[in-house]
N, C-alpha and C positions, 0 to 999 in steps of 0.2 A: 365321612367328612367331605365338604366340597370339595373340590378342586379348585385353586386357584386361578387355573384358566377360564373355567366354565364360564365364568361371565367377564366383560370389561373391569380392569384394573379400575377403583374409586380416585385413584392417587390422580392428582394431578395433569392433566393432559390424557391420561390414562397411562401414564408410567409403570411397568410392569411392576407389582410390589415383590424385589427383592428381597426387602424381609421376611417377607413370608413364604418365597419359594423355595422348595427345596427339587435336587435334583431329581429324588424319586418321585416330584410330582409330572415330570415331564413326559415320561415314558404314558402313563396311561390318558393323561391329555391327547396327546400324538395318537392313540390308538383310539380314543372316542371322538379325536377330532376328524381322522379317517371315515369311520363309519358313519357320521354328522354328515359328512359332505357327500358322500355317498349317496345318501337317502336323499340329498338335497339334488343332487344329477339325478336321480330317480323322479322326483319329480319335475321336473323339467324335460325329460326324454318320454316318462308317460301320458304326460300333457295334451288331450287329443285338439282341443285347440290349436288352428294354426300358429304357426312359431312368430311371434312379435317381437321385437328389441327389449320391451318388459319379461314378457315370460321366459324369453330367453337368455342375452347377454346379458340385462338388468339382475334377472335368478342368479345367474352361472356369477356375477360378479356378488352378490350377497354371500354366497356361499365358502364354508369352511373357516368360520372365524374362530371356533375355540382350537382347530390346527394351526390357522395360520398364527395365533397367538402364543400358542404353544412352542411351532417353529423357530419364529423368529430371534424367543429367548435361547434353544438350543443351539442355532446357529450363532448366535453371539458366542456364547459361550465356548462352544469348541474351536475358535478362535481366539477369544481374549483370556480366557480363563479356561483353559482344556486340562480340567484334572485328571484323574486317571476314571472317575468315576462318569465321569462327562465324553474320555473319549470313548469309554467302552456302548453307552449309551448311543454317538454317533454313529460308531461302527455298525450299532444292531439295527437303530431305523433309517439308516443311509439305503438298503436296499426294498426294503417297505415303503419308503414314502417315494421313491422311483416310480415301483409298481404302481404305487394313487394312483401320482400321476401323470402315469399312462395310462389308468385305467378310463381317467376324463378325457383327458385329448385322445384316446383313441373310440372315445365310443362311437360307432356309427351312430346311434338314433340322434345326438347332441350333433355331432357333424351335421346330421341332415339338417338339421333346422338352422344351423349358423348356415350353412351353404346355400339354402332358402332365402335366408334375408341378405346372403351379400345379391344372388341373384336378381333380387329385385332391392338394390339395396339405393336406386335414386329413386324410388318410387316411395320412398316410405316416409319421406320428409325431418331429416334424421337431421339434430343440430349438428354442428360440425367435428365436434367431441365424438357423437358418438358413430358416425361415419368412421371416422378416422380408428375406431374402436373395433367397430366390428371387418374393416378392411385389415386391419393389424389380425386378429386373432384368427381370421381366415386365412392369411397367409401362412402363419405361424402352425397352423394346426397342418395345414395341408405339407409344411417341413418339415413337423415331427412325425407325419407318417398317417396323418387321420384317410388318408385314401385308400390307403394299403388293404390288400386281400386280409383274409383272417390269420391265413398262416404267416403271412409276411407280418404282422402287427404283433403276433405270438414271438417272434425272432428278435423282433427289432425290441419288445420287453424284458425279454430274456437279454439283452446285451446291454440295456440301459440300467438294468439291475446291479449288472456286474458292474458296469462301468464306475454306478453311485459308489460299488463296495471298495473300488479300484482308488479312487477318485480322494477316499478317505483313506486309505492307507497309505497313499501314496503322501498325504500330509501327515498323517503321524507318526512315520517312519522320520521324512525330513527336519521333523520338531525334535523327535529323539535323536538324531544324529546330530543335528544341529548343537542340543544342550551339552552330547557326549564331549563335541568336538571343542567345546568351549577352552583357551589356551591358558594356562597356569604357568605365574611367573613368580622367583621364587624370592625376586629385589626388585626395587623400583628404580632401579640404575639399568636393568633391562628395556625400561619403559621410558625411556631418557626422552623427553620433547614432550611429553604429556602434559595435559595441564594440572593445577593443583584437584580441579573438581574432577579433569578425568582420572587421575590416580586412587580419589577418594572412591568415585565409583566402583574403578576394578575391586580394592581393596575391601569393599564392602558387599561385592559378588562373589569374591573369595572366599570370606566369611557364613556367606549365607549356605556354602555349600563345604564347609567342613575344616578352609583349609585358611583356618586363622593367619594373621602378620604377610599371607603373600596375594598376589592381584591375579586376575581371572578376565579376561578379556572374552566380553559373550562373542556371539556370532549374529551380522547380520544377510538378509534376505542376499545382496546381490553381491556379485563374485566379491568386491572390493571392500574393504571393509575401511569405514573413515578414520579411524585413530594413525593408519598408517602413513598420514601425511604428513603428521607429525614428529614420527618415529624417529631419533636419528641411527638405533644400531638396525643396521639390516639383517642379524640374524632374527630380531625380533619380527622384524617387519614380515621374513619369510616365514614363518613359523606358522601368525598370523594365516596368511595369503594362501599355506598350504593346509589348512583345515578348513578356512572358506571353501577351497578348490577341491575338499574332500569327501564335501556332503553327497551322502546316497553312493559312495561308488567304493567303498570299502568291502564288500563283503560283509555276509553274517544278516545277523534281523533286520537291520537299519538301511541294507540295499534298495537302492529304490529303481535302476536298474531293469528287472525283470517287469517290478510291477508296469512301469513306463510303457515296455517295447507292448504289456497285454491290451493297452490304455491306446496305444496308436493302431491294432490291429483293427479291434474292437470299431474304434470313429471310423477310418477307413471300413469295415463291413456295412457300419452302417449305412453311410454315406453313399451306399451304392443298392445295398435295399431301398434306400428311398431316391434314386433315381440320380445320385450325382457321382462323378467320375470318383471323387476324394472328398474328404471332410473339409478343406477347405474352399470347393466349393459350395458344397451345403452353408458355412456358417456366411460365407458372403455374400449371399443370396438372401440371409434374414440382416443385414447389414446395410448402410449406406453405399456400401463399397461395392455392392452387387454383382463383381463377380472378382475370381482369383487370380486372373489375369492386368484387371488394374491394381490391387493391391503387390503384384510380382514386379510388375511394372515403377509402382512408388518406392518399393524398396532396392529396386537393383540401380536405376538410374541416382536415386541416394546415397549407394554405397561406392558408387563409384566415385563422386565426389567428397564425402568422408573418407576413405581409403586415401587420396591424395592431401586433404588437409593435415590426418593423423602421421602421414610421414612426414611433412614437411615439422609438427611437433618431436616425433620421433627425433629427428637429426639435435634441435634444439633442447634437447632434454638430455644425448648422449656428449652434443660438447659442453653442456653444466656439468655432468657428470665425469666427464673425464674417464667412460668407462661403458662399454654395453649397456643396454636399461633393460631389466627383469620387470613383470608385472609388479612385483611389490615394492619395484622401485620409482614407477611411474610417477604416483601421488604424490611421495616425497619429494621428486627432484622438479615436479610441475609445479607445485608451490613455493618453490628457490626460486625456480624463472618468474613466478608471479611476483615473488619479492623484489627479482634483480630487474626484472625488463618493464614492471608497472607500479614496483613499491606497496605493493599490496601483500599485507601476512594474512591470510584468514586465519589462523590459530590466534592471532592477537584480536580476533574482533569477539571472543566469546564473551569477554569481559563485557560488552554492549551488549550481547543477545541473553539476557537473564527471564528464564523462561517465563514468569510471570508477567514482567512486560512484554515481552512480546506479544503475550494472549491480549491481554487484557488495552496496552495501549498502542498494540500494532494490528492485531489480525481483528479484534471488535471497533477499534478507534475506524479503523477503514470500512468496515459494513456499514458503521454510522452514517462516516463520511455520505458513502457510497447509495446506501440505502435507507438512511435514517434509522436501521433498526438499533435495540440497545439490549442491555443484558447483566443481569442482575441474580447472584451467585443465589443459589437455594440449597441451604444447610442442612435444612428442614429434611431432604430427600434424600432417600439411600441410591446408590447403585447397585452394581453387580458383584464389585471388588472396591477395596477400603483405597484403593488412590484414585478411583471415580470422583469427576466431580462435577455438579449437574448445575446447567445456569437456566434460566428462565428467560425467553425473549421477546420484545415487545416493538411493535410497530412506532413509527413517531409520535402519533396521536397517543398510544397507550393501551391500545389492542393489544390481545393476548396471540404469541402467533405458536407457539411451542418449548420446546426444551432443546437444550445441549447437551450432551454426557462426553465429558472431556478428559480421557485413560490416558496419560501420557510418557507412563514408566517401561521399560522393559521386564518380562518377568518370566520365568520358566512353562510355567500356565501359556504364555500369549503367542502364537505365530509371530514371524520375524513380518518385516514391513512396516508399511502405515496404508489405514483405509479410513472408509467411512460406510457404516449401515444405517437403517432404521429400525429402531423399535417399536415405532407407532407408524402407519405410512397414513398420511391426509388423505380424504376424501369426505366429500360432503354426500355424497350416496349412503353410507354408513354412520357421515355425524363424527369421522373421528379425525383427532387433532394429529398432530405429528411430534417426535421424538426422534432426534440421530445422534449417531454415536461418531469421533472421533479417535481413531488409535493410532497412536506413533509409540515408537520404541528407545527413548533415550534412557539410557544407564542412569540410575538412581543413587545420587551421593548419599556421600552419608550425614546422619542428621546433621541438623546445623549449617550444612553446607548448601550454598547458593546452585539451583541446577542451571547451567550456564549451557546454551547451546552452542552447534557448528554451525554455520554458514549454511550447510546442506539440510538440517533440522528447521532450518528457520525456514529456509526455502518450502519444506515438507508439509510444515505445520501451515504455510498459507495458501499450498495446494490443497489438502484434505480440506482445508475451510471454505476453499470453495465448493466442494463436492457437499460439504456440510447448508451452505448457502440453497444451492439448489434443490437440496430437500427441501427444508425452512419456507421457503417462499413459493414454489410451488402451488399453484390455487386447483383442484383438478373436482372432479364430479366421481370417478370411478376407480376403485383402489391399484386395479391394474397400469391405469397412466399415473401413480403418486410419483413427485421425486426426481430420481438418477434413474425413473424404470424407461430407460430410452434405447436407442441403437450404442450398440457398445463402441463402435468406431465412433461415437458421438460425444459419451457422457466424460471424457476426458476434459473438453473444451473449457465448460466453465472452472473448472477447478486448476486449469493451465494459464489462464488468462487471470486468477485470481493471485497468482505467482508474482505477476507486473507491484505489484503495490507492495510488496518488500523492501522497494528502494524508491518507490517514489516519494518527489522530497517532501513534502507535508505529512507523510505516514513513515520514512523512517529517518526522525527529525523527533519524532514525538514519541517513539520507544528505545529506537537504539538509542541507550544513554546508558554509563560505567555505571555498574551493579554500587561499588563502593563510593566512587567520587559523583555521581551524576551527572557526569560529562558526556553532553550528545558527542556522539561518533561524529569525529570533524568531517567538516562537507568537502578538504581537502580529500579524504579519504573516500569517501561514498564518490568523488569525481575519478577517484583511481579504479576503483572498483569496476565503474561501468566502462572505465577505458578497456578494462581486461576482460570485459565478460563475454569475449569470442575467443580469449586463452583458452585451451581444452575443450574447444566445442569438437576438434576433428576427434579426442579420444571419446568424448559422451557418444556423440552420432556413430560414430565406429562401432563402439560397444553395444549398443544399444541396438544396432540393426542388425550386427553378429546375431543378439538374441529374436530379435523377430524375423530373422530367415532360418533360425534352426527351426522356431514354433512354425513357420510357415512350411519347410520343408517337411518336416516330418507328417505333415496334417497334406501335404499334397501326394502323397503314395496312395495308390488302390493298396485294394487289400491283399492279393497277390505281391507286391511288393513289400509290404509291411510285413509278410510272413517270413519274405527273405531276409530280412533285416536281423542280426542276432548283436551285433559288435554298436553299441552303442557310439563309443569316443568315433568309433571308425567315419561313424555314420556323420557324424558332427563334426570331424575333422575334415572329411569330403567336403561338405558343404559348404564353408567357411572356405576352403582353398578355391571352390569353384565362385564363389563371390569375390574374394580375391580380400578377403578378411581374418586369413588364417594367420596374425601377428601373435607372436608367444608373450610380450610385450602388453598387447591389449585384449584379453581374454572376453570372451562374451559377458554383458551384465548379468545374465542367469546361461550355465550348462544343463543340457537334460536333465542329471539328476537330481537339482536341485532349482529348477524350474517349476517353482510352486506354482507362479501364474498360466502356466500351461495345463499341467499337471493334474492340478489341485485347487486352482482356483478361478474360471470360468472365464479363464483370458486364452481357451484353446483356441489354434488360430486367428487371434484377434490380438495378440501381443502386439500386433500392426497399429492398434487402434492409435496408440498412444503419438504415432507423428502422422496418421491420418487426423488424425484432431488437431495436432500442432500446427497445421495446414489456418485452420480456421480460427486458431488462439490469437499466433502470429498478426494475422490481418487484424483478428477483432483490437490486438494490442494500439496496431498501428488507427485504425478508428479512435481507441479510445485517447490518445497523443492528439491524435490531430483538433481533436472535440475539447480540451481543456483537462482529461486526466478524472481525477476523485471527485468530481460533481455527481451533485442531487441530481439531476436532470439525464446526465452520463447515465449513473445508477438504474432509474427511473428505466431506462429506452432498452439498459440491457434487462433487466428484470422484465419487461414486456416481449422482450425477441427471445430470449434465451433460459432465464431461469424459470420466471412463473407461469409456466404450462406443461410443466414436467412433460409426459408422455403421452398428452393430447392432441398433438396435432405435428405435422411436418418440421421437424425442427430445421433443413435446411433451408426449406421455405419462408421461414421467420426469419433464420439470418439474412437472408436475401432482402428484406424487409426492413431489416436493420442497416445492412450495408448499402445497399440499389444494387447489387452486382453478387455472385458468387465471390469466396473468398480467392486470393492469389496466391498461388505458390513462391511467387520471389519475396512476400514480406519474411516465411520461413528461411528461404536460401540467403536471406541477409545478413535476417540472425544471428543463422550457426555458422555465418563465416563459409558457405561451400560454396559460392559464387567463384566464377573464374576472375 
């Protein structure tokens, strides 16, 4: 029987048909996709013709479509939907598909001919794409090691193999500790402050896992978990706070621990077979950030003034409190001060954020605004899993530009967080259209019941839409620049600046509105809100850089150092005192062991990215204020600078084009309130 991979999906955009996939078609695609692409670098390095842009990047970028087709559904999958069947599947070609490919990016004869044409690579009359194309892949190759002797290339595969295997255990351990740790309560008098629909939730998570009439409070990704802002009894709260705080460091199968300290040795070896002191110089060298001394630099000079905002909260959180503040007391008694010093409840605004509107007349009503595009539900189309749900989108005019897949429930199957991927990546070299996915993690009511978000969900759901935007529009030639395929200190930007329109008043005027009575959120209220939205910046910035100087930290050891390393907390506890962010109070947003983005999900030393980017959100915000806000023309100038060239060309160089000027650091220091 065919393969489902073997050729392009018929469906629509070319939507991978779920229906008809099953998992066991994955494995032998993967393994004929392998050998396909193979033969495909075989021609290309036997090629006795001199090496041209055609025969070569042109080939090299044709090649490997029934794997990377293959791919892309597995990697969805062991994140959204990771059955037991599906992680056993990751575990087995997580070291296999390593090997590929390295076996591409290290072939000498392919080097040579890519090394040929950067050599003469102004002489060849190359449009600007694809310059830009082959100075990328020349860089990139010569950092993952294509220069290296033979035995060194032997070494450095041998530890990127482990590392794939590492890399995947390290996330399906966190996934099962995570579900393990999930907290069971046996009344909803435990759960005192919850809303009706979060109650309904727990109680219907309870259920799905055996333990009828009581609530079940999942776990999310980062230390703090949102319910407990709510909470009014603190032994709940701590309960909570202490299974957060417990992922990967219990002991037994679920340790994540060991596999961690092998995962830091391993980068560090690397990183010095191919010529750099530590891993984190290696990755900031394929980076905007280009070397580890300015990113040491952005985060210590930050932390220092976060460190003094966050106490000056502290003080103000202990005299509401009438009592010490404990982490799991933080959230609770910072939303009393939101209430008493700016009249703002956020547990009262859920009743305005009913998820459907928010999608439909908040996060699409502003792409319209913004972009003119539109979007229109298709029934017709399956997904992955049954609370997928797919829109179809369309230019102003009525061009077809691609698809949505919009996963928005939490579920045992999915990693904690919210992203965005693709399943189709655009490019007109290939002819093929584009498809992205969508994932956030809100607790699922029960039928009948309204899913009404938090403040922070709503927040979430129109960051990933932006990261969803910048696929979508994206116009590119070559599969490799589709999309979010950009520098990772980079690709945070638009989806951070996509955040602004949450509260601006013609987009939330038009969704925030009472699920039951239809009452827009008074604009009394959205003016209290933006009075307070520097409340809690010193605890977000605090936390937040706590966790990107551990990732930074640990990614700056040789490998000699990393061998001495055995005491994890210890190791984390050092560092955080010598930053001078060792608060028991404010605990890092991810601890090592449950630092998936480090870890396990390709934010190793680049956890940085995320306020290197805010650098350039911040300004773009402040441009887009000064320009008149949700206009066509707004839209239009960013979609030219920033979204629609995905990974064709210089992306600072186009903001600079957008702005006349590099971006500023003081519109960031405004923001978050850390100015003196």
């Amino acid at each position: 029987m065919p393969n489902p991979f073997d050729a392009p999906s018929t469906l629509p955009y070319q939507l991978p048909d779920f229906a008809k996939i099953a998992v066991a078609d994955i494995g032998p695609a993967l393994l004929a996709g392998m050998e396909e692409q193979r033969a495909e670098i075989r021609a290309i390095t036997d090629n006795t013709e001199a090496p041209t842009f055609a025969n070569t990047m042109e080939a090299w970028e044709r090649s490997g479509q029934i794997l990377s087709r293959a791919h892309i559904v597995l990697a969805n999958a062991s994140s959204a939907d990771a059955t037991d069947d599906v992680i056993a599947l990751d575990t087995a070609f997580a070291p296999l598909l390593a090997a590929h490919h390295d076996t591409i990016i290290l072939d000498a004869g392919l080097f040579a001919r890519v090394a040929a044409l950067f050599e003469s690579r102004h002489e060849l009359n190359l449009d600007a794409d694809q310059l830009y194309l082959l100075e990328r892949t020349h860089h990139d190759m010569v950092l993952r090691g294509a220069a290296l002797s033979a035995d060194a290339k032997s070494r450095l595969s041998e530890i990127n193999g482990r590392l794939s295997t590492l890399e995947t255990q390290f996330d399906n351990k966190l996934q099962a500790d995570a579900n393990d740790l999930a907290v069971l309560f046996d009344t909803a008098e435990e759960l005192a402050g919850l809303s009706a629909g979060e109650l309904s939730a727990a109680a219907s998570a309870a259920t799905e896992r055996g333990h009828e009439g009581k609530y079940l409070v999942t776990l999310v990704l980062p230390a703090n978990n949102p319910v407990i802002a709510s909470m009014s009894h603190r032994e709940s709260r701590e309960r909570i706070m202490s299974a957060q705080a417990a992922r990967g460091r219990r002991g037994g199968e679920h340790d994540t621990r060991e596999t961690l300290l092998e995962i830091v040795r391993l980068r560090a070896e690397r990183a010095e077979l191919l010529g750099f002191a530590n891993h984190q110089e290696l990755i900031a060298a394929g980076n905007t950030a280009q070397t580890a001394a300015a990113i040491r630099e952005r985060l210590t000079n930050l932390a220092e003034a976060a460190t003094r905002s966050v106490r000056r909260e502290h003080d103000r959180l202990v005299a509401e409190a009438g009592h010490d503040i404990a982490s799991y007391d933080w959230a609770y008694y910072s939303d009393l001060v939101r209430l008493r010093d700016f009249d703002v409840d956020e547990t009262a605004l859920r009743p305005y954020f009913e998820a459907e509107r928010v999608l439909i007349d908040g996060v699409f009503f502003a792409a319209t605004a913004l972009y003119g595009i539109t979007f229109v539900e298709r029934t017709d189309l399956v997904g992955y899993h049954p609370d997928t749900r797919i829109f179809e989108v369309f230019e102003e005019d009525g061009t077809p530009i691609g698809l949505y897949v919009y996963d928005l429930y939490t579920r045992d199957t999915k990693r904690g967080g919210a992203w965005m991927n693709e399943l189709v990546a655009q490019n007109t070299l290939l002819d093929m259209p584009v498809v992205v996915v969508n994932n956030l993690n809100v607790a699922k009511p029960a039928a009948g019941m309204p899913t009404l978000l938090n403040f922070d969900e709503v927040n979430t759901l129109f960051h990933e839409f932006g990261h969803t935007l910048h696929g979508l529009l994206a116009r590119v030639r070559y599969p490799s620049q589709s999309g979010t395929n950009v520098y990772r200190d980079y690709v945070e930007f638009p989806s951070q600046v996509n955040e602004m329109w949450m509260f601006w008043p013609s987009i939330v005027e038009n969704y925030a509105r009472h699920h039951e009575t239809n009452e827009a959120l008074p604009t009394a209220i959205i003016d209290r809100i933006r009075a307070s939205q520097q409340w809690g910046e010193g605890y977000a910035t605090a936390s937040y850089l706590a966790a990107a100087l551990i990732d930074h930290e640990w990614h700056m050891l040789s490998a000699d150092e990393a061998a001495a390393v055995t005491d994890v907390a210890a190791f984390e506890s050092e560092v955080l005192e010598r930053h001078g962010l060792l608060m028991a109070a404010v605990p890092p947003r991810y601890s090592s062991s449950f630092f998936q983005h480090s870890f396990g999900g390709g934010y190793d030393a680049q956890y940085y990215a995320y306020i290197w980017s805010e650098v350039l959100d911040a300004d773009a915000v402040e441009w887009f204020t000064e320009n008149g806000g949700a206009t066509r023309s707004n839209g239009d100038a960013f979609r030219a600078h920033v979204l629609g060239f995905g990974g064709s060309r210089d992306p600072l160089q186009a903001y600079r084009e957008l702005r006349g000027r590099d971006a500023d650091l003081a519109a960031l220091l405004k923001r978050r309130g850390l100015t003196d």
